[in-house]
Each structure stands twice: as C-alpha cells, then as structure tokens.
NUMAR-742690 format. One record per residue (C-alpha): y, z, x; residue number from 1. Coordinates in steps of 0.2 Angstrom, whole numbers, plus 5000, padded with zeros to 4 digits. Layout:
N
<panu Y="Y" Z="Z" X="X" resi="NUM"/>
...
//
This chain:
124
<panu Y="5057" Z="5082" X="4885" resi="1"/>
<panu Y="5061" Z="5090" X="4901" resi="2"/>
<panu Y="5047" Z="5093" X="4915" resi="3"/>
<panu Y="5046" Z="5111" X="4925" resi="4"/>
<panu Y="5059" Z="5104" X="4939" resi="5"/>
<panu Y="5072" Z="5101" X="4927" resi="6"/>
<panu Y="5068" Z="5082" X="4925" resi="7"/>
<panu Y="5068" Z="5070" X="4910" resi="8"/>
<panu Y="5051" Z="5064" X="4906" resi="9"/>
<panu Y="5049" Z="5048" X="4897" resi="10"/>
<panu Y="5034" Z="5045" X="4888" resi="11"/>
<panu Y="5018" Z="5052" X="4890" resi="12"/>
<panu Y="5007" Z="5057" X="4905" resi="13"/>
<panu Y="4992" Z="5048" X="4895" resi="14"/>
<panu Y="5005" Z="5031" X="4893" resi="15"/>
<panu Y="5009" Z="5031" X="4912" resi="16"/>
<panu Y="4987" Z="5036" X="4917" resi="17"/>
<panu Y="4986" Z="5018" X="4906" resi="18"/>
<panu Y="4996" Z="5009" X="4913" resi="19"/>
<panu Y="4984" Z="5008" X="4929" resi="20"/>
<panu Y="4967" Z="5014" X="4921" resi="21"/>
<panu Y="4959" Z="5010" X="4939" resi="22"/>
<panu Y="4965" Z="5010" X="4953" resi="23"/>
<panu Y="4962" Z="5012" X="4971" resi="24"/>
<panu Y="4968" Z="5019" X="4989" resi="25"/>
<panu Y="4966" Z="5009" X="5004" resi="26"/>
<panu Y="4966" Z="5011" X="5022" resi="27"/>
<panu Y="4976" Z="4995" X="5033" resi="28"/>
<panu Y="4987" Z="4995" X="5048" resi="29"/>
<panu Y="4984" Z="5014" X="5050" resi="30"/>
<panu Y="4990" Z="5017" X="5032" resi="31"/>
<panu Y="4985" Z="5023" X="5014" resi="32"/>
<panu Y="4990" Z="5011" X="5000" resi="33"/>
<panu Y="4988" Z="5015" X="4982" resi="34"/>
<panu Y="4983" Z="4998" X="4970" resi="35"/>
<panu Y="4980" Z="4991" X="4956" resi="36"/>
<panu Y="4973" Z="4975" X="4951" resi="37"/>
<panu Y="4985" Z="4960" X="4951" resi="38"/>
<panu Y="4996" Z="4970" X="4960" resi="39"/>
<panu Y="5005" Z="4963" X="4978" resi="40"/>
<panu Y="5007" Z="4974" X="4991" resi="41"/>
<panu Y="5014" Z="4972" X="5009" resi="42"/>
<panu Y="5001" Z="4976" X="5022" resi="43"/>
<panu Y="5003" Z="4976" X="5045" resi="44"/>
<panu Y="4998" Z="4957" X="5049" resi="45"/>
<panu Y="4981" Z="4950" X="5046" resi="46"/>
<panu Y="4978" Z="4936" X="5056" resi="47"/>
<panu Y="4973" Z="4925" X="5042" resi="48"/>
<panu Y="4981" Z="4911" X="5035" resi="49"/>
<panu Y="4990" Z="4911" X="5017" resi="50"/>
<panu Y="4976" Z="4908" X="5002" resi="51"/>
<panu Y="4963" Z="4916" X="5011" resi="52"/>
<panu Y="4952" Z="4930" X="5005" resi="53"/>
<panu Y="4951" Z="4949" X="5012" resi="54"/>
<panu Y="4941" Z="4964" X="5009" resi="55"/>
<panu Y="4949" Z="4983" X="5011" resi="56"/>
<panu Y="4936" Z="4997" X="5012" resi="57"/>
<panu Y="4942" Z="5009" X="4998" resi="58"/>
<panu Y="4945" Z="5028" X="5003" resi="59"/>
<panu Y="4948" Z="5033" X="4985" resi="60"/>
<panu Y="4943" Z="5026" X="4969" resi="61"/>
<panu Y="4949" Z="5031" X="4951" resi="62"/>
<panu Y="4944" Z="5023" X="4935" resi="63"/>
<panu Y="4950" Z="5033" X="4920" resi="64"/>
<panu Y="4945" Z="5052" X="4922" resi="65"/>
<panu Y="4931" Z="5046" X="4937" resi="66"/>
<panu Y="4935" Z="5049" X="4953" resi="67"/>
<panu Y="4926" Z="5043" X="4969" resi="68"/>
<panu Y="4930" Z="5051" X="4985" resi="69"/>
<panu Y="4916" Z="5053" X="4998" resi="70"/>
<panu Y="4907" Z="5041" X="5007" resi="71"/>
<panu Y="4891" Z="5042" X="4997" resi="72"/>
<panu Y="4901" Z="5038" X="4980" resi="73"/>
<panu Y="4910" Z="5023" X="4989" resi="74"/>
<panu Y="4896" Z="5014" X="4994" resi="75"/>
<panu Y="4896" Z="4998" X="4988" resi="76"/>
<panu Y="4913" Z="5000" X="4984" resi="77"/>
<panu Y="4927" Z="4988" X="4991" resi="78"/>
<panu Y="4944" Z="4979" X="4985" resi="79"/>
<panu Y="4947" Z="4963" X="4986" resi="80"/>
<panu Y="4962" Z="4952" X="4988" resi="81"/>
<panu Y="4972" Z="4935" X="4992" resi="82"/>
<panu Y="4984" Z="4932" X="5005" resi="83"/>
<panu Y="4998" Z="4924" X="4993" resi="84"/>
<panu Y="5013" Z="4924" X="5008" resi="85"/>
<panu Y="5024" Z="4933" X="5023" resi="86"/>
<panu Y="5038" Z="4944" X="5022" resi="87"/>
<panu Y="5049" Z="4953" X="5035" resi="88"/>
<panu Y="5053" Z="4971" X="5033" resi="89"/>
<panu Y="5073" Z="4979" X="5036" resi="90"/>
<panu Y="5082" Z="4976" X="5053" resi="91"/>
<panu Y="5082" Z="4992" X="5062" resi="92"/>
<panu Y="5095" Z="4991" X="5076" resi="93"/>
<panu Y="5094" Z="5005" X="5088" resi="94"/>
<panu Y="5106" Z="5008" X="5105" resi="95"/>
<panu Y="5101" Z="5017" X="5119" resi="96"/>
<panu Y="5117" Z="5028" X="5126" resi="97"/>
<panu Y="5120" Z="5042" X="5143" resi="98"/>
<panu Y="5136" Z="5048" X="5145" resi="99"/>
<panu Y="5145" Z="5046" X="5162" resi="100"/>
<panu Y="5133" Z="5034" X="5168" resi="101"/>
<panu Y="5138" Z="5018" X="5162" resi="102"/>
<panu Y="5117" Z="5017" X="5153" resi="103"/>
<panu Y="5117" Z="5006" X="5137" resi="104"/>
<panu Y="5105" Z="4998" X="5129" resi="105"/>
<panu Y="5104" Z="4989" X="5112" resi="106"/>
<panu Y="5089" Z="4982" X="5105" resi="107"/>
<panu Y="5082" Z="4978" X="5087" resi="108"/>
<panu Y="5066" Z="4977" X="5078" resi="109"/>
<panu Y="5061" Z="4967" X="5063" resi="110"/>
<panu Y="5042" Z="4972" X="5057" resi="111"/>
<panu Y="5031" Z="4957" X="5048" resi="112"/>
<panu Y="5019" Z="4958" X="5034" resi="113"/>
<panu Y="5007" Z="4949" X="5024" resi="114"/>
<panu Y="5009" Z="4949" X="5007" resi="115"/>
<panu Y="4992" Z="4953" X="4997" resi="116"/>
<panu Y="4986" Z="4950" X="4978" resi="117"/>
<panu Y="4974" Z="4962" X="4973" resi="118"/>
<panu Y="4960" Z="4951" X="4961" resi="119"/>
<panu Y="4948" Z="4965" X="4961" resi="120"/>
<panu Y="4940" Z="4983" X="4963" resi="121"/>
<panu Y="4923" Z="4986" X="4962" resi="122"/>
<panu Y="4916" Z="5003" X="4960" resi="123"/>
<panu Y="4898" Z="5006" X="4971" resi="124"/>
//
C-alpha cells in the first residue's frame, strides 16, 4: 500500500494508534516530549538522584480517540516517572576562525541528561 507522498505503508493506522492507546506530551528543560507508559526518555538534568521519583505537568493528553488539551481538561492530570540513570548526548566540537588575524578558538560541548521511566499517566 503506498501513502499520498509516494511512501510504503506498513500495516494499518489503527495497528500503529494501538501500539500507544495513551499517551502523553510533556513539557521539561524548555521542550515538548511525547510518552508512553514504560517508555524511557532522556530529559535536561534534574537535580535528583537515580531511583527517585518525578512528576511532569502534561500539556496534552490522548487516550484512544480522547483528547485533552486546555488547562480545564488537564487538571488533575500529570505523569509520572523514575529516574533509572545518566547519559551523555554527541560531542559537538566547534572552531572559532578570522582570516588574517591569527583568531582561533576550538572548544567542545557534551550535553547531560537523566534518563526517565515513565510508570504512569493519569488523566484529571
């Protein structure tokens, strides 16, 4: 089966909707996450030890064909996870050049993150 853009489709829509029946869009470190329960995502550092226990505020919640969006509806709402461990992002080396003047300057940049098990979402 081929979608409009020319692509292969595997399966169904309905099969992939399944997959995660509920899920969830958080907001952390000044992004927007999309999870599912039991799945680990990488989030900016916490400041908590590994094993403890964190709360995100979602911005969006979907369970099936329900849909929770403003803040009214997310009340009561929230996700919840474990810290489970660290990890370190790519090294991004950058260099710092002006012609004719003898100017260089290399540095490098390694970002950290927590690594977070989502246990649970709970609809308001």
């Amino acid at each position: 089966m081929r979608s409009p853009d020319g692509g292969v489709v595997i399966g169904s829509l309905l099969q992939v909707e399944s997959q995660f029946a509920m899920y969830a869009v958080i907001a952390t470190g000044g992004k927007q996450v999309r999870v599912a329960e039991g799945q680990q995502v990488h989030v900016e550092l916490l400041g908590l030890e590994q094993g403890a226990a964190v709360d995100f505020t979602p911005v969006l919640v979907v369970d099936g064909s329900t849909v929770l969006a403003t803040p009214t509806q997310l009340a009561g709402s929230k996700v919840s996870g474990r810290i489970v461990g660290s990890a370190s992002g790519p090294k991004i080396n950058g260099f710092v050049y002006k012609r004719r003047t003898n100017q260089r300057r290399r540095y490098g940049h390694r970002q950290h993150y927590q690594v977070v098990e989502i246990t649970s979402i709970v609809k308001g």
